[in-house]
C-alpha positions in Angstrom: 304.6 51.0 126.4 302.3 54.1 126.5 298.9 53.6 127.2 297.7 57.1 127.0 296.5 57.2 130.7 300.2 58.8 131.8 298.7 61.7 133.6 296.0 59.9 135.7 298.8 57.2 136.7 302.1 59.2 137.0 303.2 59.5 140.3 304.4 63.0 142.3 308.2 62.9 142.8 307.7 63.3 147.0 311.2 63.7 147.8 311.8 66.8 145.2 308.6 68.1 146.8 309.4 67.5 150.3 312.7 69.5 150.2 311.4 72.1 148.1 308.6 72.2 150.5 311.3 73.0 153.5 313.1 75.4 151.4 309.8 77.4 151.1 308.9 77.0 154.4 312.1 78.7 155.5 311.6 81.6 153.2 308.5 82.2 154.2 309.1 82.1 157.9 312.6 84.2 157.0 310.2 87.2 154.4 307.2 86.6 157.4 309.6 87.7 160.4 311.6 90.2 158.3 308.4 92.2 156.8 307.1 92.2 160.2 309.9 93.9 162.0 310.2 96.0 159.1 306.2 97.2 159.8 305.2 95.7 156.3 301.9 93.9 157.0 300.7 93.8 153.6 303.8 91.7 152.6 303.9 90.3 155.8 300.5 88.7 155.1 301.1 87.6 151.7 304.3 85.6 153.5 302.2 84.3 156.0 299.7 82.7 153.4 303.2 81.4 151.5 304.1 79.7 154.8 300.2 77.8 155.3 300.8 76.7 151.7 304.0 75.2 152.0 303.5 73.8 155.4 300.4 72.4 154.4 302.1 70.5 151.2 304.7 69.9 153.4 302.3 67.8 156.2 300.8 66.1 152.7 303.4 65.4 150.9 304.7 63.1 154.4 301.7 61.6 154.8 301.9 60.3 151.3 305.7 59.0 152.0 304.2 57.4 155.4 301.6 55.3 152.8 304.2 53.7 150.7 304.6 53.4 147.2 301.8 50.7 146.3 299.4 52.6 148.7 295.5 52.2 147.2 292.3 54.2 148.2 290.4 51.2 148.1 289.8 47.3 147.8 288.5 48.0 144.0 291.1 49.9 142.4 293.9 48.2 141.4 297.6 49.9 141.1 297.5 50.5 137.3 294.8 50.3 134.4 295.6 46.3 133.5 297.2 46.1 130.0 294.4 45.6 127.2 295.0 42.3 125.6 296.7 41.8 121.9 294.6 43.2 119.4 292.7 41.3 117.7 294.2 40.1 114.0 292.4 41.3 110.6 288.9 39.8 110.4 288.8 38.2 113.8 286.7 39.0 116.7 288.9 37.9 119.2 292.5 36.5 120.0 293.2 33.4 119.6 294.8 31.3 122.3 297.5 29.1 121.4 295.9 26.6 122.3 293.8 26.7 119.5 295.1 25.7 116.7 293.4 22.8 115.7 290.1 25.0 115.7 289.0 26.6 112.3 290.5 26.3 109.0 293.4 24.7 108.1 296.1 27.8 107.7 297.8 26.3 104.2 300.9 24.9 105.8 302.3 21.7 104.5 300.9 18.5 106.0 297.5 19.1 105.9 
C-alpha cells in the first residue's frame, strides 16, 4: 500500500553503492596516477577530488551496513510512519470497533 511518504522512507540500495563506490575509487586512483605522470595537474586535481568523493561514500556507505537494517537515530522515531487507521465510513466521526455493535441504531437486519 502506498502511503505517499516513499521518498522520506525508501531505503539506499548499499550493496549497489558500495561496489560502485570501489569501482570509482579505482578509476580515480588509475586517471589520478596517470594525469600525474603525464604532467596534467588540472586533470590530475579534478581526479583527486573524484577519489575524496568516492572514498568518502565509500567509508559511509559501510558505516551504514555496520548499523543494520532496522538501525534508528533515536528512541522516538519509530522504523516507519504507523499505518493511519481505516477511514472513517460516510457520516461517522470515527471507526467503529467490532465490538460495538450493540451501540447506536439498530442497522435494519432481520431480528430486531
Amino acid at each position: 500500500m502506498r502511503t505517499g511518504n516513499e521518498p522520506s522512507t525508501a531505503r539506499s540500495p548499499l550493496r549497489m553503492r558500495l561496489w560502485l563506490s570501489i569501482w570509482g575509487t579505482a578509476w580515480a586512483t588509475f586517471g589520478l596516477i596517470a594525469f600525474l605522470v603525464a604532467e596534467r595537474p588540472g586533470w590530475a586535481a579534478a581526479c583527486g577530488v573524484l577519489l575524496l568523493i568516492t572514498l568518502t561514500d565509500f567509508f559511509l556507505v559501510i558505516r551504514r551496513m555496520r548499523q543494520g537494517s532496522r538501525y534508528q537515530p533515536g528512541r522516538d522515531v519509530p522504523p516507519y510512519d504507523p499505518e493511519d487507521p481505516a477511514p472513517p465510513h460516510e457520516g461517522e466521526d470515527h471507526p467503529r470497533d467490532p465490538g460495538d455493535e450493540h451501540d447506536g441504531p439498530p442497522s435494519g437486519g432481520r431480528g430486531r
